[in-house]
LOGU-568653 format. One record per residue (C-alpha): x, y, z. Coordinates in steps of 0.25 Angstrom, whole numbers, plus 2048, in hexadecimal, padded with zeros to 3 digits. Example, Ala and Ser with C-alpha at 12.3 -4.5 7.8 and 13.67 -1.06 7.14 Angstrom:
2
8317EE81F8377FC81D
***
This chain:
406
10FD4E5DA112D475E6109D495F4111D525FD114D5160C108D57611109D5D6200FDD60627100D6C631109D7862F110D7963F11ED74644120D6564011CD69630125D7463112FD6C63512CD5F62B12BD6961F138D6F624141D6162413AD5D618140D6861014DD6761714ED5861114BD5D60513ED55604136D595F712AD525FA120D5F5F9119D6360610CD6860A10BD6F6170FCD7261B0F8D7B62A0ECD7F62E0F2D8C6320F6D97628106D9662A110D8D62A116D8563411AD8E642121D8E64D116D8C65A11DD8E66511FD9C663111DA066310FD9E67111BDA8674122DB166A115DB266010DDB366C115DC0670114DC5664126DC3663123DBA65811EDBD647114DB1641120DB063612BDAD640121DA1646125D9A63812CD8F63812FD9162A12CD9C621121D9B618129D9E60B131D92611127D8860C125D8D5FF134D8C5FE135D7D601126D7D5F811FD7860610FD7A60210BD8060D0FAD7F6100F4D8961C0E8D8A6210E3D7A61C0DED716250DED626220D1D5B6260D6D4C6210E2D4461E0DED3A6130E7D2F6170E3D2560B0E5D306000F1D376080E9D446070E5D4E6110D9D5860F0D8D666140CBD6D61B0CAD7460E0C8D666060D6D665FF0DDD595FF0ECD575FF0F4D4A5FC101D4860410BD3D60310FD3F611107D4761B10DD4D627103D51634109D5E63C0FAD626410FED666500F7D6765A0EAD7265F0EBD7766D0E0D726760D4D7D6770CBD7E6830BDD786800B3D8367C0A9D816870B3D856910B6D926890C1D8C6800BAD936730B9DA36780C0DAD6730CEDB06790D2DA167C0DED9D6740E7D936700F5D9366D0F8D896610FAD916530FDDA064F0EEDA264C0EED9F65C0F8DA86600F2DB46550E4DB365C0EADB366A0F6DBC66A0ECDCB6680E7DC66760F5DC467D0F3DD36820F9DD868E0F1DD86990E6DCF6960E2DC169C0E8DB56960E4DA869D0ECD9D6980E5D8E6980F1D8369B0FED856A0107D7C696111D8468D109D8A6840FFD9068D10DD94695113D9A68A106DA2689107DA7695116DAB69510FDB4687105DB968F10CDBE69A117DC469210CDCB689107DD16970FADC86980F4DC36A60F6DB46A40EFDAA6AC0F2D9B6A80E8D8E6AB0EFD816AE0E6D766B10EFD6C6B50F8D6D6C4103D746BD105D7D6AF110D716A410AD676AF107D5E6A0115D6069B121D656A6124D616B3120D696BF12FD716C012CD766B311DD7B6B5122D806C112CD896BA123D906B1117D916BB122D9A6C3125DA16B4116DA56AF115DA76BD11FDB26BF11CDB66B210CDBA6B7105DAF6B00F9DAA6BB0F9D9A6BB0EFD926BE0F3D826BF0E8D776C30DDD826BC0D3D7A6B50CCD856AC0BDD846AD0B9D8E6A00BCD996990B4DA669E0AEDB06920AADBD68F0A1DB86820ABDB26790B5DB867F0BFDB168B0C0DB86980C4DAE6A20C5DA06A80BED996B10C8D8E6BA0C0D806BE0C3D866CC0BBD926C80C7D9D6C80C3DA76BB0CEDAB6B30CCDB96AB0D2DB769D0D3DBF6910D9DB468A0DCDA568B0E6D9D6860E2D8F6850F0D856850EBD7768B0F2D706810F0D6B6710EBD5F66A0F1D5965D0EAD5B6520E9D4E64D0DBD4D6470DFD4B6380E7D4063D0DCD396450D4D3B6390DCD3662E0DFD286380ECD2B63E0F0D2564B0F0D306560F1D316630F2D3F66B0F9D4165C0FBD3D651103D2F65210FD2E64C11CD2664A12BD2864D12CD2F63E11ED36641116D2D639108D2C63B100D1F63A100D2462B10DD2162610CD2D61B108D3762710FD3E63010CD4663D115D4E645115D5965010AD5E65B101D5365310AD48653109D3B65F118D3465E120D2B66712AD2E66F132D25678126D1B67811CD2667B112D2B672112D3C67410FD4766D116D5566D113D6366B11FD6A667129D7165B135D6765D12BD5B65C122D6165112FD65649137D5864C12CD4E645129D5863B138D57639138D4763A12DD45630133D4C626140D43626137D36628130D3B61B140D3E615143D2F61814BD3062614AD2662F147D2D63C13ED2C64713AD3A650140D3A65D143D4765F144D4D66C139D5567213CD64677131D70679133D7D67E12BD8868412FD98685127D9F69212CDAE69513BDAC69613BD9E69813FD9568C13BD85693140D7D68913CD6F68B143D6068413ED53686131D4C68A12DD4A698122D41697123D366A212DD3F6AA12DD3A6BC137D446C013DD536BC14AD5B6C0149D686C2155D6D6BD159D7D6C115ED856B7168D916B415FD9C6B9152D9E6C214AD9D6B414FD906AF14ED806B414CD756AC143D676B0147D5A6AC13CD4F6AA140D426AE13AD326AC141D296B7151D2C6B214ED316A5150D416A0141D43698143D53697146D6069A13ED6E69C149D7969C143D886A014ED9169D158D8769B15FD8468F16BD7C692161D7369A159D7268D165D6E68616BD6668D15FD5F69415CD5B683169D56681169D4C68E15AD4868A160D4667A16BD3F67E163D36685169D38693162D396A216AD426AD164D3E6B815CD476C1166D4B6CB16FD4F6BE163D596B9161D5F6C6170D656CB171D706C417FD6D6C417DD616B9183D676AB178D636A2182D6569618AD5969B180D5169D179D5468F188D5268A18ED49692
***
């Protein structure tokens, strides 16, 4: 009997491999192994509706698990692989079971970024936000009226905040850095949602280096700031970030770099291995990057499946995110990496603007809060390879439709 494709994680990039390779009626078998005991899910969800409680585990599955068993997908929870034996084309499992594959396919993430234990990162009551086991633990604490103290002000630790507050928590947020999205927005768009969890009662705190966790025992209580402000706490939710989990990779001798490294088709330095997703390290316009997000993790999963079907194409799909704060949807397309200049462009109501990232002449991307047709149209300029220029963008008078159309 032949090897099977083996995929090694069970999260957005395998659902989405698995699901092309059925539609191309592929009938090379497949294992799919996870650490977790479900099948692939949808993540941004659990910071917002599944946080709140609005949202079933079931409905969080990309596909049902009967789905599977339909398309005869062997489906493997709760095994963790310890090595890939590259010479031998096996992996082994924890457990000590080994596993041949004819092609092996890396979807193993990434693992949010934990504070260190001697600064209080191990009590009980701190959290991170990164699978359902996360959320279950967290979500009986998320009672109204307590104190939730939230460390990092990117978008998870935001998207936290807008739960909290709308569960009816007191919510302090910690951002060390001179402003909350400092790493990845411009200062119009931290601008907007400091005034939105602001209006909202969250307290923020930018340029607050935390010094330690305070304890009751075991238990958290509080924070100490380096300036030595103490911050009661009944909770804490640590969001500073993840790291790709890449250590099977390293350790089976494949080139990585913040990543794993891999080519235009997502081929590692292994030519029968594959990475893609939160762990994979590809180029892009000349630059090596790395992404953390569902169109990018579903895309190469998509891509890999057709490289595997014999199609001759390369992954050059175009980066969008999106983020849901109270009732503000900012949907964002493009990379802005290297951006000199932004337009501010006003939107349709108080509640809605949208920022444009410019390099020199050249439209990079768009962050759209409460703007669709920006979105929308800003996507189809930026696809079409276009660059209104600044003055265009910022006179609300300009008709985005024409100049995506024209």
């Amino acid at each position: 009997m032949a090897a099977p494709i083996v995929i090694i994680g069970a999260g957005q990039a395998a659902a989405s491999f698995i699901s092309r390779h059925v539609a191309l009626g592929n009938e090379q078998p497949l294992l799919l192994v996870g650490e977790e005991s479900h099948p692939p899910y949808q993540r941004p969800p659990l910071s917002k509706k599944y946080l709140l409680g609005e949202l079933e585990r079931e409905r969080l599955f990309i596909r049902p698990l009967q789905w599977y068993a339909d398309q005869a997908v062997e489906l493997r929870f709760d095994t963790r692989i310890d090595r890939i034996d590259r010479a031998r084309k096996q992996i082994v499992s924890s457990g000590g079971e080994t596993i041949a594959y004819d092609k092996l396919l890396l979807c193993t993430g990434s693992s949010a970024r934990a504070l260190p234990a001697e600064i209080g990162g191990s009590l009980d009551g701190v959290f991170t936000l990164r699978s359902i086991v996360d959320i279950d633990r967290m979500a009986p604490e998320f009672q109204a009226g307590r104190k939730l103290l939230i460390v990092g002000g990117g978008y998870i630790g935001l998207e936290a905040a807008a739960v909290g507050r709308q569960l009816g928590l007191e919510v302090t947020l910690l951002e060390m850095a001179d402003r909350i999205l400092q790493r990845v927005a411009a200062a119009a768009t931290s601008d907007y949602f400091r005034n939105l969890h602001c209006a909202h009662g969250v307290s923020l705190h930018e340029s607050a280096r935390l010094a330690r966790l305070l304890s009751d025992g075991r238990k958290v209580r509080g924070a100490e700031l380096e300036s030595g402000e103490i911050i009661d706490a009944d909770l804490v939710l640590v969001g500073i970030g993840s790291v790709p989990n890449i250590e099977l990779a390293q350790a089976a001798g494949l080139d990585c770099d913040n990543g794993i490294s891999v080519s235009e088709t997502c081929q590692t330095s292994d030519t029968h291995i594959y990475a893609a997703g939160d762990c994979s390290n590809f180029v892009r316009n000349g630059q090596h990057i790395r992404l953390e997000s569902v169109q990018n993790a579903a895309d190469q999963g998509d891509l890999i499946a057709r490289v595997l079907a014999g199609e001759k194409v390369t992954y050059t799909a175009l980066p969008w995110f999106w983020s849901d704060q109270y009732d503000c949807k900012l949907q964002i397309v493009g990379l802005n990496h290297g951006y000199n200049q932004t337009v501010l462009r006003p939107g349709t109501n108080p509640s809605s603007q949208s920022v444009w990232y410019y390099r020199d002449q050249q439209l990079l991307a768009i962050d759209a809060m409460n703007e669709p047709k920006s979105y929308a149209f800003g996507r189809k300029i930026i696809e079409a390879g276009k660059h209104p220029t600044a003055e265009q963008v910022a006179d609300p008078a300009t008709d985005l439709k024409a100049l995506a159309m024209g």
